[in-house]
MARVEX-773623 format. One record per atom (N, C-alpha, C): residue number from 1; residue in one letter; chain; atom name; z, x, y. Coordinates in pm, 1 decimal, m for minus. Example, Ala and Ser with C-alpha at 12.3 -4.5 7.8 and 13.67 -1.06 7.14 Angstrom:
<atoms>
{atom 1, A, A, N, {780.0, 1319.0, m569.0}}
{atom 1, A, A, CA, {780.0, 1230.0, m450.0}}
{atom 1, A, A, C, {780.0, 1320.0, m330.0}}
{atom 2, S, A, N, {708.0, 1285.0, m225.0}}
{atom 2, S, A, CA, {714.0, 1367.0, m106.0}}
{atom 2, S, A, C, {787.0, 1290.0, 3.0}}
</atoms>
This chain:
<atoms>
{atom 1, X, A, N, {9716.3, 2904.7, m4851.4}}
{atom 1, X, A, CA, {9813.5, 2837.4, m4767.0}}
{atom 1, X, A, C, {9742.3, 2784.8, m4642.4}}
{atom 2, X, A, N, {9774.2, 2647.4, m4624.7}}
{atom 2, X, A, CA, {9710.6, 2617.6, m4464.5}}
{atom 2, X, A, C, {9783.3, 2643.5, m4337.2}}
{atom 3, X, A, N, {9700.6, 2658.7, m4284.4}}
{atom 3, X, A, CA, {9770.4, 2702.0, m4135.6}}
{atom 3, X, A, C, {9876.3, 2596.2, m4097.1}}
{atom 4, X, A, N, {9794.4, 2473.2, m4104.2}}
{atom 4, X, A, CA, {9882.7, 2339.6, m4040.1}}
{atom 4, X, A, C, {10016.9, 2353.2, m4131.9}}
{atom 5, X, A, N, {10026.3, 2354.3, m4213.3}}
{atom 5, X, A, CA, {10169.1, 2352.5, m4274.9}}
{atom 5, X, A, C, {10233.4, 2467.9, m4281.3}}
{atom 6, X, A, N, {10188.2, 2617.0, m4258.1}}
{atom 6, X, A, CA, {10282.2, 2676.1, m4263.8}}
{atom 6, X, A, C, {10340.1, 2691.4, m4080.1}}
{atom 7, X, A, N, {10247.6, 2619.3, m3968.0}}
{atom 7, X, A, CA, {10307.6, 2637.9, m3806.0}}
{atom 7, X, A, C, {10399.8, 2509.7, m3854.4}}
{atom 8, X, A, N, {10388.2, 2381.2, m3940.3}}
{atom 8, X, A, CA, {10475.0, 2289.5, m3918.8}}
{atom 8, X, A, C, {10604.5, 2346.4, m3992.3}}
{atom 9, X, A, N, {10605.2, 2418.4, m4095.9}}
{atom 9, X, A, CA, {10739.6, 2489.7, m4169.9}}
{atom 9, X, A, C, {10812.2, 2587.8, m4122.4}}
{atom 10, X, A, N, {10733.7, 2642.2, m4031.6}}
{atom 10, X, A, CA, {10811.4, 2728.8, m3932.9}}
{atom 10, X, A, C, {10841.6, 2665.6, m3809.5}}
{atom 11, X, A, N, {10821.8, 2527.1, m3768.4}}
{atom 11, X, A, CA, {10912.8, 2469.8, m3661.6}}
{atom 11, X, A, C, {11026.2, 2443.7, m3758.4}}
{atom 12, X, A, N, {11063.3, 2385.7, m3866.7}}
{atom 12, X, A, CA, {11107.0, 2306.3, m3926.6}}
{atom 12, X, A, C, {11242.7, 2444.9, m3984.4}}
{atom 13, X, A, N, {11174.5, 2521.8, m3973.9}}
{atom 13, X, A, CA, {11276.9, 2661.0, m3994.4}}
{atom 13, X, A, C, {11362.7, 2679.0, m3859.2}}
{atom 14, X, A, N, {11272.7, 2692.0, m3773.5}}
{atom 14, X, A, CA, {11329.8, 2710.8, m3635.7}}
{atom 14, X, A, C, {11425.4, 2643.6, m3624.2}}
{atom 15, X, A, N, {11361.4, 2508.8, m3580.1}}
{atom 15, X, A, CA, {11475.7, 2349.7, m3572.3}}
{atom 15, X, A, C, {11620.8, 2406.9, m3662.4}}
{atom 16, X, A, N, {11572.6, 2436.9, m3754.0}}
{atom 16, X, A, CA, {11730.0, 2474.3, m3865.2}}
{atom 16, X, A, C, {11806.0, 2541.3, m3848.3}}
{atom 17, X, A, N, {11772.3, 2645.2, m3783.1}}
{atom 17, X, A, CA, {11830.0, 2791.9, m3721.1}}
{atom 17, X, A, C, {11899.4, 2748.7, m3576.4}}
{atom 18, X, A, N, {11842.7, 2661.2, m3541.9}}
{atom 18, X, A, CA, {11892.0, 2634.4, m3368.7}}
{atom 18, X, A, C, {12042.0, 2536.1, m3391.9}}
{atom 19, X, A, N, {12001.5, 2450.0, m3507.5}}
{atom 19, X, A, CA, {12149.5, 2355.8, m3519.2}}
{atom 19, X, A, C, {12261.8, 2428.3, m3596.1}}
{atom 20, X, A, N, {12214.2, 2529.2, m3661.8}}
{atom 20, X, A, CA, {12292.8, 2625.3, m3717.1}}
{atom 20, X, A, C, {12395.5, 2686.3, m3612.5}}
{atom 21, X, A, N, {12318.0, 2733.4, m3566.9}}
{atom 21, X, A, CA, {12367.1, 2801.4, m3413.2}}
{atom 21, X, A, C, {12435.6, 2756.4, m3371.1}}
{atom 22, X, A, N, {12426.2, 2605.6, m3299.5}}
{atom 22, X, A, CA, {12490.7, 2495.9, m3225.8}}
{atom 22, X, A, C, {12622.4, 2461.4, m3331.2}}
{atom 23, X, A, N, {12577.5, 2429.6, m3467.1}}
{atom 23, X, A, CA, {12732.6, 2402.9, m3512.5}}
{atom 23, X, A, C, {12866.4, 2501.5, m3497.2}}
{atom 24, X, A, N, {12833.0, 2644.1, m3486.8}}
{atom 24, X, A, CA, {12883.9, 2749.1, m3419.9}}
{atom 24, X, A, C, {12906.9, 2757.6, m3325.2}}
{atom 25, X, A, N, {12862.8, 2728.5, m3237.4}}
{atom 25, X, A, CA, {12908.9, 2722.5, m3090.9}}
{atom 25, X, A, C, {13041.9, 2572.1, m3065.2}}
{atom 26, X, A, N, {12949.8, 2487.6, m3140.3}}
{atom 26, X, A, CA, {13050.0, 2364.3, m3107.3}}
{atom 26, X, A, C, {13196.3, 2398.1, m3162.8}}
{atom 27, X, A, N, {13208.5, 2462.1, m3294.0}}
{atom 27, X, A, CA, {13331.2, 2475.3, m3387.8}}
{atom 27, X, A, C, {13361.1, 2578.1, m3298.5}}
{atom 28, X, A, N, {13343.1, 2640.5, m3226.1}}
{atom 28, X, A, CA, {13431.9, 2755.6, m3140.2}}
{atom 28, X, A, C, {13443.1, 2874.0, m3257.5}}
{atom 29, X, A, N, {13380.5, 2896.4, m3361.4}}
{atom 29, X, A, CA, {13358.2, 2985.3, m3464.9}}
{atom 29, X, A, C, {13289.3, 3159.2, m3443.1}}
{atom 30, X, A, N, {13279.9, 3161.8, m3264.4}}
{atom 30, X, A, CA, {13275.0, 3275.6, m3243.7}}
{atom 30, X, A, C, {13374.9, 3380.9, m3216.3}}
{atom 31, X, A, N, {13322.5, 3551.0, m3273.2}}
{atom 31, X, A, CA, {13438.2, 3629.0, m3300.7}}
{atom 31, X, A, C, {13474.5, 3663.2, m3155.3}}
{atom 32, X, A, N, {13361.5, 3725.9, m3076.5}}
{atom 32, X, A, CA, {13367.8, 3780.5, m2953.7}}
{atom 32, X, A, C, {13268.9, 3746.7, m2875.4}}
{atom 33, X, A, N, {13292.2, 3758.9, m2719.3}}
{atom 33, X, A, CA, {13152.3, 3751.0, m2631.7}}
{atom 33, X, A, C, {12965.5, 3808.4, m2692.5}}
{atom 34, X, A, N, {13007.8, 3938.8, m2734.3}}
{atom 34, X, A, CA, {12895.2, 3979.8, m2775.5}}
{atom 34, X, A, C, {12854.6, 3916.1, m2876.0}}
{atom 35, X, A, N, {12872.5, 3812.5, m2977.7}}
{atom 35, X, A, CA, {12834.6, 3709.1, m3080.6}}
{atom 35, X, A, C, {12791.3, 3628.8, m2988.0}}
{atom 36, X, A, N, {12842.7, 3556.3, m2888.6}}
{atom 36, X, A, CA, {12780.4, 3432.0, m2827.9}}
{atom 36, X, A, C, {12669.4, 3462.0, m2750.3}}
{atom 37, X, A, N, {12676.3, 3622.0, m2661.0}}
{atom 37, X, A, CA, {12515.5, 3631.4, m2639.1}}
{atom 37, X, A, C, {12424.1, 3685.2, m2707.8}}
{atom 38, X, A, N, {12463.2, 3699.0, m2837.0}}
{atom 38, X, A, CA, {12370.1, 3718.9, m2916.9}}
{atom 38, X, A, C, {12296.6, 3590.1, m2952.4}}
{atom 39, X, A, N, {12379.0, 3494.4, m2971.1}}
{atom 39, X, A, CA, {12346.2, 3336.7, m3038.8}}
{atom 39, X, A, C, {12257.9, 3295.5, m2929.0}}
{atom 40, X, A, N, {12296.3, 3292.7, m2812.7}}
{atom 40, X, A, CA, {12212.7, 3263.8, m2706.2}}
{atom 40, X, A, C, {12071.7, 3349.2, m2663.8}}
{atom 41, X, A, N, {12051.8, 3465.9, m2655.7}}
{atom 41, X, A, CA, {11923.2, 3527.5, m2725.6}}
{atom 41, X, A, C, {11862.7, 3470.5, m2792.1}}
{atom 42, X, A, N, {11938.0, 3460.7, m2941.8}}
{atom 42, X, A, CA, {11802.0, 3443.4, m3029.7}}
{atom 42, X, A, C, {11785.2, 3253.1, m3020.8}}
{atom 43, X, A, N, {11899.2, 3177.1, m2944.6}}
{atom 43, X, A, CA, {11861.6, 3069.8, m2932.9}}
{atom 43, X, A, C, {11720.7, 3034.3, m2826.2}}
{atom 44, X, A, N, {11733.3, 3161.4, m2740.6}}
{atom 44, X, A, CA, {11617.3, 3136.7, m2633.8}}
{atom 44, X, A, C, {11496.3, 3200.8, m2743.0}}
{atom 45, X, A, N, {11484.6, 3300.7, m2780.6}}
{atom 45, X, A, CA, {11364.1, 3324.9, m2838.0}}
{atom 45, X, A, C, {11330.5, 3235.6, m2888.5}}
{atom 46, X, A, N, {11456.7, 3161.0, m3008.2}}
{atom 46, X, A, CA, {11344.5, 3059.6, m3127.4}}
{atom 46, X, A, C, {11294.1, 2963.7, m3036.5}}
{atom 47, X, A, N, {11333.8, 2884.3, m2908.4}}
{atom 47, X, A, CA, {11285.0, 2824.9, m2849.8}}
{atom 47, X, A, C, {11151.5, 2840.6, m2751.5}}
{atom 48, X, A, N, {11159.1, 2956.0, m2755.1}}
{atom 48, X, A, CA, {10994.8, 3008.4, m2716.7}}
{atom 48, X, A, C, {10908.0, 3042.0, m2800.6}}
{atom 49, X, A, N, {10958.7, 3072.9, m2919.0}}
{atom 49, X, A, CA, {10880.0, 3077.6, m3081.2}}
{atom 49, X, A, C, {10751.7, 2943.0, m3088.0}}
{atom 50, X, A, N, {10905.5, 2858.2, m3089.9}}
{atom 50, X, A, CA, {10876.1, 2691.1, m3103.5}}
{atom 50, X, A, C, {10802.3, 2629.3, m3057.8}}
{atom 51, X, A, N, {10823.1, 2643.7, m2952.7}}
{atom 51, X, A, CA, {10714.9, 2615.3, m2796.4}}
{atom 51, X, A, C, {10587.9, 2666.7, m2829.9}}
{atom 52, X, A, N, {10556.8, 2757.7, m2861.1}}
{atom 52, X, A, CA, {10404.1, 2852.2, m2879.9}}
{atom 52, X, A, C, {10344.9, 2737.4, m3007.5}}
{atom 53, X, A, N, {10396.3, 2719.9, m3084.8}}
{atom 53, X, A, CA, {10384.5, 2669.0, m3192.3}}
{atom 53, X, A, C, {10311.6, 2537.8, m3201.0}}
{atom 54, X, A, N, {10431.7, 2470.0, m3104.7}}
{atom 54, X, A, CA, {10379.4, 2335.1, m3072.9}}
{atom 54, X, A, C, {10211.5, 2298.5, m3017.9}}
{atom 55, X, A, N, {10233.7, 2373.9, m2920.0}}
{atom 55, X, A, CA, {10105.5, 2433.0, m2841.0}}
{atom 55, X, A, C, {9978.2, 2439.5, m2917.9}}
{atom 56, X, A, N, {9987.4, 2526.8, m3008.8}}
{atom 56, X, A, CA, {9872.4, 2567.4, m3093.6}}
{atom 56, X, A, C, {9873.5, 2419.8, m3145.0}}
{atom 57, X, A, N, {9970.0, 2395.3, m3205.9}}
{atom 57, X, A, CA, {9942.7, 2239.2, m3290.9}}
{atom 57, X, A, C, {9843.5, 2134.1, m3224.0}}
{atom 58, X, A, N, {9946.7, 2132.2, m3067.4}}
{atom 58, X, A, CA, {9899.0, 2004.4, m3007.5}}
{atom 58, X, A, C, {9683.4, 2077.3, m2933.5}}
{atom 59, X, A, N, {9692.1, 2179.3, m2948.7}}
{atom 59, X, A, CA, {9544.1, 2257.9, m2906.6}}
{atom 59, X, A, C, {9471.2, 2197.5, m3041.3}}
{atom 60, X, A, N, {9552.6, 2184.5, m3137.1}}
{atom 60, X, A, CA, {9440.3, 2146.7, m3260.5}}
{atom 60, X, A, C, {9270.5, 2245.0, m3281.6}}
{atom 61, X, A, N, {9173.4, 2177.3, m3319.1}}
{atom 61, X, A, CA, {9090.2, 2260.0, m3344.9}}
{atom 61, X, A, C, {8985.0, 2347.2, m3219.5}}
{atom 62, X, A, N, {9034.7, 2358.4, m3106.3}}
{atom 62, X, A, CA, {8984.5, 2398.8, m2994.3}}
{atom 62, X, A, C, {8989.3, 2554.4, m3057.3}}
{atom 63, X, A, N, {8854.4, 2616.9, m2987.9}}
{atom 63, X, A, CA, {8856.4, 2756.8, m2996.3}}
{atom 63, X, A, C, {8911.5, 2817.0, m2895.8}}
{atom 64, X, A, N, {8956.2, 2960.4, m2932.6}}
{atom 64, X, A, CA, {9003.9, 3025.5, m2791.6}}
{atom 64, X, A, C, {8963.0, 3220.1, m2809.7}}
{atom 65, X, A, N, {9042.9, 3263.8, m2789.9}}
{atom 65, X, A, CA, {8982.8, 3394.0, m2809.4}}
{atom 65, X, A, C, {8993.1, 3422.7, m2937.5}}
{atom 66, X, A, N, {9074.3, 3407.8, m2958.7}}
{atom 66, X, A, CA, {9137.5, 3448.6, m3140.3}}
{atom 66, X, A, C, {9079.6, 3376.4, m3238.4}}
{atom 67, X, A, N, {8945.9, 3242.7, m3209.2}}
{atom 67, X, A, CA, {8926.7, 3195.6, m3306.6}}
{atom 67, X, A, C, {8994.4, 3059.4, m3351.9}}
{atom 68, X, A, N, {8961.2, 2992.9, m3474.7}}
{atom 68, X, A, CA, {9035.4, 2821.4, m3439.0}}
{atom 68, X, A, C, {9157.1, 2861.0, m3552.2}}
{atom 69, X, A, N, {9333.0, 2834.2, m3489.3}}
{atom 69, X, A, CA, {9379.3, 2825.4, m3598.0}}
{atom 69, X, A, C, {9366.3, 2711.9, m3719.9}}
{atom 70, X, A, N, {9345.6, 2643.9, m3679.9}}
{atom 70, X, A, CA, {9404.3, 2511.9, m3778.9}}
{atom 70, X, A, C, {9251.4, 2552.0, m3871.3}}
{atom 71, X, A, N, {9104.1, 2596.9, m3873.8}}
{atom 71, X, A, CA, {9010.9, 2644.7, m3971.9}}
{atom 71, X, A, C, {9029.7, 2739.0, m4011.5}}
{atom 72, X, A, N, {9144.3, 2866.6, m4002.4}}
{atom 72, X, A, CA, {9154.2, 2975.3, m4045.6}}
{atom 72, X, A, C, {9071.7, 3093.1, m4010.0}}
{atom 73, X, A, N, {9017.4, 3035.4, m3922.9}}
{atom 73, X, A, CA, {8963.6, 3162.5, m3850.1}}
{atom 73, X, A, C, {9017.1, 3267.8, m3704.2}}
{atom 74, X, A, N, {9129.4, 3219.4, m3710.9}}
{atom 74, X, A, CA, {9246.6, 3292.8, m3668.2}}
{atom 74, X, A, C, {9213.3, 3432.7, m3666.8}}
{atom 75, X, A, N, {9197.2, 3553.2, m3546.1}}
{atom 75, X, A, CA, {9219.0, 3650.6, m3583.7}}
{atom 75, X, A, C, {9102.4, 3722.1, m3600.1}}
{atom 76, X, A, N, {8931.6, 3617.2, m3579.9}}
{atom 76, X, A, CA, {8873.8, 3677.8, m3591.9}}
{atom 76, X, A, C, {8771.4, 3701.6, m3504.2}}
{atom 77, X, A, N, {8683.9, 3746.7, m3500.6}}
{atom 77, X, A, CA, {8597.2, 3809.2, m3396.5}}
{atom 77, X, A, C, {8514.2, 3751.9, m3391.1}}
{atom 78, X, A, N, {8471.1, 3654.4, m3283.9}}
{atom 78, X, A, CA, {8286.9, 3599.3, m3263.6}}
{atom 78, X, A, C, {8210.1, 3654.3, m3215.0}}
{atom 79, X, A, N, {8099.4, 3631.8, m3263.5}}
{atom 79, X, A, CA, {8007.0, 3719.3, m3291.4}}
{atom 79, X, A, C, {7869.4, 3642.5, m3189.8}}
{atom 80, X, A, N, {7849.4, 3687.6, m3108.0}}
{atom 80, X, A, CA, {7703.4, 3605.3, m3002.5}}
{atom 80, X, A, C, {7588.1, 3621.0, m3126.2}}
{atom 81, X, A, N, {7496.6, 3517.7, m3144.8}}
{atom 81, X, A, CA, {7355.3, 3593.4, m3228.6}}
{atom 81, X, A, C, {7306.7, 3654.0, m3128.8}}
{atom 82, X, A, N, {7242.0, 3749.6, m3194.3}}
{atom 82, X, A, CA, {7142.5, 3851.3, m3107.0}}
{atom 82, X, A, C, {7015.7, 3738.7, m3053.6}}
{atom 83, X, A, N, {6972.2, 3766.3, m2981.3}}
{atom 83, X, A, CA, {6820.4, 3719.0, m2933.1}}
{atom 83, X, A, C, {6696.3, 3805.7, m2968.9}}
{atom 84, X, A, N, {6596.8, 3747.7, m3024.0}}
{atom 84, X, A, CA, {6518.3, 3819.8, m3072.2}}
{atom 84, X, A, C, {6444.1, 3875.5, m3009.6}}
{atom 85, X, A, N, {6386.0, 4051.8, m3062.7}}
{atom 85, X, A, CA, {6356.2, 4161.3, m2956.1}}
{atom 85, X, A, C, {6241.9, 4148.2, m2924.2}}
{atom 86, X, A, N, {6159.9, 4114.6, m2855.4}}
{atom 86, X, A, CA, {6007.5, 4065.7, m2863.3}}
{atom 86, X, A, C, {5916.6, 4198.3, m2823.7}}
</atoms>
C-alpha cells in the first residue's frame, strides 16, 4: 500500500464523516445535548486529524525526524555512518 494514497483516503474518509455529521446537525436529528457535543468533539478532532494530514502531504518528500513519509520510511531510525577509526 502507498503512503500517498492511503493519507489521501483517509482525508477522503474524514471529509465523509464531517458532512455526515453536518447533515445531522442541519436536520435537527439530534436526541440530546450530550449527542451534539459529542458531534462537535469528534467534529474538532477529525479536523485536526485532517489538518496533520494535509501537512505531511503538502511537506511531500522532506525528511524530518520520523523519516520521509511519502518513501516509506516512516518510522524509522537514521542512522549517521560511523567515521573511520584510524
Amino acid at each position: 500500500m502507498d503512503a500517498l494514497w492511503l493519507c489521501n483516503r483517509l482525508v477522503k474518509v474524514i471529509k465523509k464523516r464531517e458532512d455526515q455529521i453536518g447533515q445531522v446537525l442541519l436536520n435537527n436529528e439530534l436526541a440530546d445535548m450530550a449527542q451534539y457535543r459529542n458531534l462537535m468533539g469528534e467534529i474538532a478532532a477529525l479536523g485536526i486529524v485532517s489538518q496533520e494530514i494535509k501537512e505531511i502531504l503538502e511537506k511531500g518528500t522532506e525528511d524530518d525526524d520520523y523519516g520521509t513519509i511519502l518513501t516509506g520510511t516512516f518510522a524509522e531510525e537514521k542512522t549517521e555512518p560511523e567515521e573511520s577509526k584510524a
